[in-house]
C-alpha positions as a Markdown table, in Angstrom:
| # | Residue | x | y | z |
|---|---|---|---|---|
| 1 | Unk | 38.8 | -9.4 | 8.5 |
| 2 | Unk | 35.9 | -6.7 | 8.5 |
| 3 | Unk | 35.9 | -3.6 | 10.2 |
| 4 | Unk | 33.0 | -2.1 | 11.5 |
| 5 | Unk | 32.4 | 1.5 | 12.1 |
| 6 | Unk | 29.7 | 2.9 | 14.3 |
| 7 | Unk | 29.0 | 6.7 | 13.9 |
| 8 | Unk | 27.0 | 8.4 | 16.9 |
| 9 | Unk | 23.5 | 9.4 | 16.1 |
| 10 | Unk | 23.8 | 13.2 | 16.5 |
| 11 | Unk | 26.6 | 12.8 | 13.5 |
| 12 | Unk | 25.2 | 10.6 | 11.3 |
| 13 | Unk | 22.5 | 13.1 | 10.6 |
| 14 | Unk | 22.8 | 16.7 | 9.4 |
| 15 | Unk | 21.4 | 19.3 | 12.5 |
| 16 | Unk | 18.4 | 20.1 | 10.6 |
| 17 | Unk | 17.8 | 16.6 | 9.8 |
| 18 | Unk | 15.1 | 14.6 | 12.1 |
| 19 | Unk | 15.9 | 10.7 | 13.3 |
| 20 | Unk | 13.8 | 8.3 | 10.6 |
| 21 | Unk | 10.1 | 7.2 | 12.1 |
| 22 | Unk | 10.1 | 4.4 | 11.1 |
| 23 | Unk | 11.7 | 1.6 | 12.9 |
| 24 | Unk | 10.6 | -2.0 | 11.7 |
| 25 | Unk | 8.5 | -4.1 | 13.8 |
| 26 | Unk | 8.3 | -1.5 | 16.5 |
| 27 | Unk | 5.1 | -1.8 | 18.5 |
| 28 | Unk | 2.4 | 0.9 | 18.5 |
| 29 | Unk | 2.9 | 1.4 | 22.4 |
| 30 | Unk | 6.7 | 1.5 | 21.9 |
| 31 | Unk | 6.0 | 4.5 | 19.2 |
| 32 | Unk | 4.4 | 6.1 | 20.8 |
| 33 | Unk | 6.5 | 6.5 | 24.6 |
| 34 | Unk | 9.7 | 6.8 | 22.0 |
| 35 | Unk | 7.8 | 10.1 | 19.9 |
| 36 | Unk | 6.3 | 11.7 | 23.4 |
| 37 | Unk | 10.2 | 11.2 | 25.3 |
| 38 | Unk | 11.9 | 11.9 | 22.5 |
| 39 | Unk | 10.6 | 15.4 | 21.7 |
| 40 | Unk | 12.9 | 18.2 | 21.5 |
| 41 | Unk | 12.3 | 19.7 | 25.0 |
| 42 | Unk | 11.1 | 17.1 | 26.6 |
| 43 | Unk | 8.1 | 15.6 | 27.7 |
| 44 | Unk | 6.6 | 18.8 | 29.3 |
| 45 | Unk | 7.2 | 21.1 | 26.0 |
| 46 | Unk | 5.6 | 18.2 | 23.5 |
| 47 | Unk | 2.1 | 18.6 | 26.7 |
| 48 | Unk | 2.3 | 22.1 | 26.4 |
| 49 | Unk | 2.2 | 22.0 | 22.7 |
| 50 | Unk | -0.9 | 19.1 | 23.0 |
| 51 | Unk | -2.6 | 21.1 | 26.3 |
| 52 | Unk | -2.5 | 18.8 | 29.0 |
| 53 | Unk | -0.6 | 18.2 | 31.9 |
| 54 | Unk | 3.3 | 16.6 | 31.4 |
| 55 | Unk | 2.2 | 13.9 | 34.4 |
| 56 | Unk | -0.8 | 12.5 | 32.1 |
| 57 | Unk | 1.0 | 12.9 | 28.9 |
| 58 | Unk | 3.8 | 10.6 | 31.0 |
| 59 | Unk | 0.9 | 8.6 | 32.1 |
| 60 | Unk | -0.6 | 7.8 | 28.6 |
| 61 | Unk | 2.9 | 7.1 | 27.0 |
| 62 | Unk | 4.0 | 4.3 | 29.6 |
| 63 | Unk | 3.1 | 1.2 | 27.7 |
| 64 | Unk | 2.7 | -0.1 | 31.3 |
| 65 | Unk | 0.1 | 2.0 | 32.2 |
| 66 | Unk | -3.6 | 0.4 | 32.3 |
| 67 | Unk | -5.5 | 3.9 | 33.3 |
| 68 | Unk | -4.2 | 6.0 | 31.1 |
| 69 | Unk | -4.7 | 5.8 | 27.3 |
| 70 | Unk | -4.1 | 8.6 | 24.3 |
| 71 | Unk | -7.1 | 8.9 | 22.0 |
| 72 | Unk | -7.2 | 8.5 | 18.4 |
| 73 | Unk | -6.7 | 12.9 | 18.3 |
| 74 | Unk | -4.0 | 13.4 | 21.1 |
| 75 | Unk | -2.0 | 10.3 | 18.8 |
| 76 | Unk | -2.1 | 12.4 | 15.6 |
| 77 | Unk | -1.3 | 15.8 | 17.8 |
| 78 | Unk | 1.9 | 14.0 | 19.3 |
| 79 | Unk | 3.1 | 13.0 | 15.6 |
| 80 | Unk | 1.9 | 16.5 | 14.3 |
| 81 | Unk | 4.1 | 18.7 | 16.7 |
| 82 | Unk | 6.6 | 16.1 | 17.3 |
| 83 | Unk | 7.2 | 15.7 | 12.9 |
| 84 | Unk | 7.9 | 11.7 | 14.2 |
| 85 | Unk | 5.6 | 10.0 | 12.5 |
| 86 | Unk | 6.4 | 6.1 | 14.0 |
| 87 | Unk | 2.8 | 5.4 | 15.9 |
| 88 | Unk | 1.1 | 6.4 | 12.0 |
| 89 | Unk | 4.0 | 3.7 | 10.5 |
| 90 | Unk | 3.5 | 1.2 | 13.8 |
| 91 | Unk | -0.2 | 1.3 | 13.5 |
| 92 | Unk | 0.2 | 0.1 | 9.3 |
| 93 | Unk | 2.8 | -2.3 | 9.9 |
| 94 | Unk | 0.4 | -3.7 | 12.7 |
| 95 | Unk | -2.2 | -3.6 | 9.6 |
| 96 | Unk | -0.1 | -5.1 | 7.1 |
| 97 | Unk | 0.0 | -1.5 | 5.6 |
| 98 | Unk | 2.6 | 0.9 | 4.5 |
| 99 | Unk | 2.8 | 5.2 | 4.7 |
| 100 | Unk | 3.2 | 6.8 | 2.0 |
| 101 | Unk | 3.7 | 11.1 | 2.7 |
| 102 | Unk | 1.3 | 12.4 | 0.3 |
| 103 | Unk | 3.1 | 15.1 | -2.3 |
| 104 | Unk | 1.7 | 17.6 | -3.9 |
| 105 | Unk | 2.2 | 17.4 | -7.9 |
| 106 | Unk | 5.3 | 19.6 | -9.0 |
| 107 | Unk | 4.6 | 19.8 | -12.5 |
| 108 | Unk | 2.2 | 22.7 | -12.5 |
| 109 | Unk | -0.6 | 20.6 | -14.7 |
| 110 | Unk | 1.7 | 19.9 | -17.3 |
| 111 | Unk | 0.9 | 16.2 | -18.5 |
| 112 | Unk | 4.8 | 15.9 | -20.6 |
| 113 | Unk | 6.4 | 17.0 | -17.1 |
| 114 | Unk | 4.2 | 15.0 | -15.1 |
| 115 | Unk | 5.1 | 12.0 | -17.0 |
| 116 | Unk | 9.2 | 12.6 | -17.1 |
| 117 | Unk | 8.7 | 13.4 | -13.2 |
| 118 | Unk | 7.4 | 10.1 | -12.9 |
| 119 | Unk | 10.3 | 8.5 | -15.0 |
| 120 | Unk | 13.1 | 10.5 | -13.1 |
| 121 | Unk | 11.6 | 9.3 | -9.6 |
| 122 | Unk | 11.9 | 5.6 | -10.9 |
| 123 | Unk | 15.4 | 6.1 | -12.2 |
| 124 | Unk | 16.4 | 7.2 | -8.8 |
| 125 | Unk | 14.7 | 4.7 | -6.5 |
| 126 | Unk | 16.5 | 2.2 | -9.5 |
| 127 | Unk | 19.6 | 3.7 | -8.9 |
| 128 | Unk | 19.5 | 3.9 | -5.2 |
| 129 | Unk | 18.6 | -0.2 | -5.9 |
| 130 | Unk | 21.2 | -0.4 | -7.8 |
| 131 | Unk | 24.3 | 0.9 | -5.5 |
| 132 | Unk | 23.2 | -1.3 | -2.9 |
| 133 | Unk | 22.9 | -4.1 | -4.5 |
| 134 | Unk | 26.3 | -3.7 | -6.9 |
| 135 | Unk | 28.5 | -3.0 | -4.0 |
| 136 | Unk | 29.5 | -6.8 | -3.7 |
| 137 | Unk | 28.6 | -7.2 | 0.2 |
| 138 | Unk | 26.0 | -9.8 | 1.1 |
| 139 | Unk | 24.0 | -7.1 | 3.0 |
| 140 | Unk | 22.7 | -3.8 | 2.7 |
| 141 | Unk | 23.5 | -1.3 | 5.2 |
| 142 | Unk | 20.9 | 0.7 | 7.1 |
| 143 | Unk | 21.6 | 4.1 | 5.3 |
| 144 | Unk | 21.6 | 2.2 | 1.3 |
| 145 | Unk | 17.9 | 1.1 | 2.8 |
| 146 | Unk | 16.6 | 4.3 | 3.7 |
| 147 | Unk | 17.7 | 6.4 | 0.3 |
| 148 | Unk | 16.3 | 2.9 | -1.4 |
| 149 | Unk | 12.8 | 3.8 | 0.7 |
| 150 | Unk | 13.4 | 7.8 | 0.1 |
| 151 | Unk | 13.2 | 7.6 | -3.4 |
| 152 | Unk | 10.5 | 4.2 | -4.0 |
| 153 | Unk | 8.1 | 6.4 | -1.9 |
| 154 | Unk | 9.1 | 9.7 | -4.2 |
| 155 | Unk | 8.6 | 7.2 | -7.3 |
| 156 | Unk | 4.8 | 6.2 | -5.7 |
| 157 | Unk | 4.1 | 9.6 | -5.5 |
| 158 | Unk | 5.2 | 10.8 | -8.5 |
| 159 | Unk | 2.9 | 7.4 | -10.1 |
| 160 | Unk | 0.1 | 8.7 | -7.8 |
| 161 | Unk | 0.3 | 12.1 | -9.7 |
| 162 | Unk | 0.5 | 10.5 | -13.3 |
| 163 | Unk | -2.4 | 8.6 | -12.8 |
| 164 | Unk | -3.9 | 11.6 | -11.4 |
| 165 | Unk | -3.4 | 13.9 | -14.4 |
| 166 | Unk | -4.4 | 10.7 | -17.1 |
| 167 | Unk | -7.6 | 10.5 | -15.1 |
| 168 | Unk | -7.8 | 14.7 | -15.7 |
| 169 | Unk | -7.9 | 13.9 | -19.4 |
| 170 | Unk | -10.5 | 11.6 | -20.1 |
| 171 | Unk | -13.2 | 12.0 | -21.8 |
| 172 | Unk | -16.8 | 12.1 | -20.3 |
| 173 | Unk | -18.9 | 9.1 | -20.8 |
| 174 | Unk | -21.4 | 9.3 | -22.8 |
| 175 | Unk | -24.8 | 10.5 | -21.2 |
| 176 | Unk | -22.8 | 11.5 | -18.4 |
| 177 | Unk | -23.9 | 14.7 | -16.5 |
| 178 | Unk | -21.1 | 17.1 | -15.7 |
């Protein structure tokens, strides 16, 4: 027999630490109701913060709402004060597209450390892999796929930035202007 334990969202994430985005599959209109009521204050704070009225933010969130829609800017203003960014991940998935949070390089221009960076990020997201996979259930939990996420996005980055610093080091073509 299997036990199953379910831990209550406000403990299974440290105080500081904000509820994931991204839910798989969720629709764009479902995002974006979820980010707008789920703000820290409520609905009125988060149209404060975006400078309209708490009714027409209500208004524009309701998926069932034919009137009222957000623009392209008050969408990125609701993930920008809100830090959920699930309408940016809905609106990919919808695209057959992923998100990727753009890093900046940590390795001060150094091409050595640059290139362990990269190595140490694809240990991790291999060892992240790894303990889910070598635990000896037939699934993987929730939290093993999130750090497995957490770290292949960290290992993108840290490819992004290799590439990055290789393309820094070539040479100029010939007859090339500068």
């Amino acid at each position: 027999m299997k036990a199953t334990v379910s831990v209550p969202p406000h403990l299974a994430h440290g105080a500081g630490e904000p509820f994931p985005s991204r839910v798989e599959g969720q629709d764009i209109l479902d995002a974006f109701y979820n980010t707008v009521h789920g703000y820290p204050g409520g609905v009125a704070a988060l149209a404060a913060r975006m400078g309209m009225s708490p009714n027409t933010l209500t208004h524009k969130a309701n998926p069932n709402t034919a009137s009222h829609h957000a623009s392209p800017r008050e969408l990125i203003d609701a993930q920008l004060f809100s830090g959920n960014f699930a309408v940016l991940h809905a609106m990919a998935d919808a695209l057959g597209h992923t998100c990727t949070r753009a890093t900046p390089d940590q390795a001060g221009g150094d091409p050595v450390d640059t290139f362990t960076r990269m190595q140490v990020a694809y240990a991790d997201f291999c060892r992240a892999t790894g303990d889910a996979l070598l635990r000896g259930d037939e699934h993987v939990s929730r939290n093993q796929m999130r750090r497995a996420e957490a770290m292949a996005q960290d290992a993108i980055a840290c490819m992004g930035h290799t590439l990055a610093m290789l393309r820094s080091l070539m040479r100029a073509e010939p007859g090339a202007e500068q």
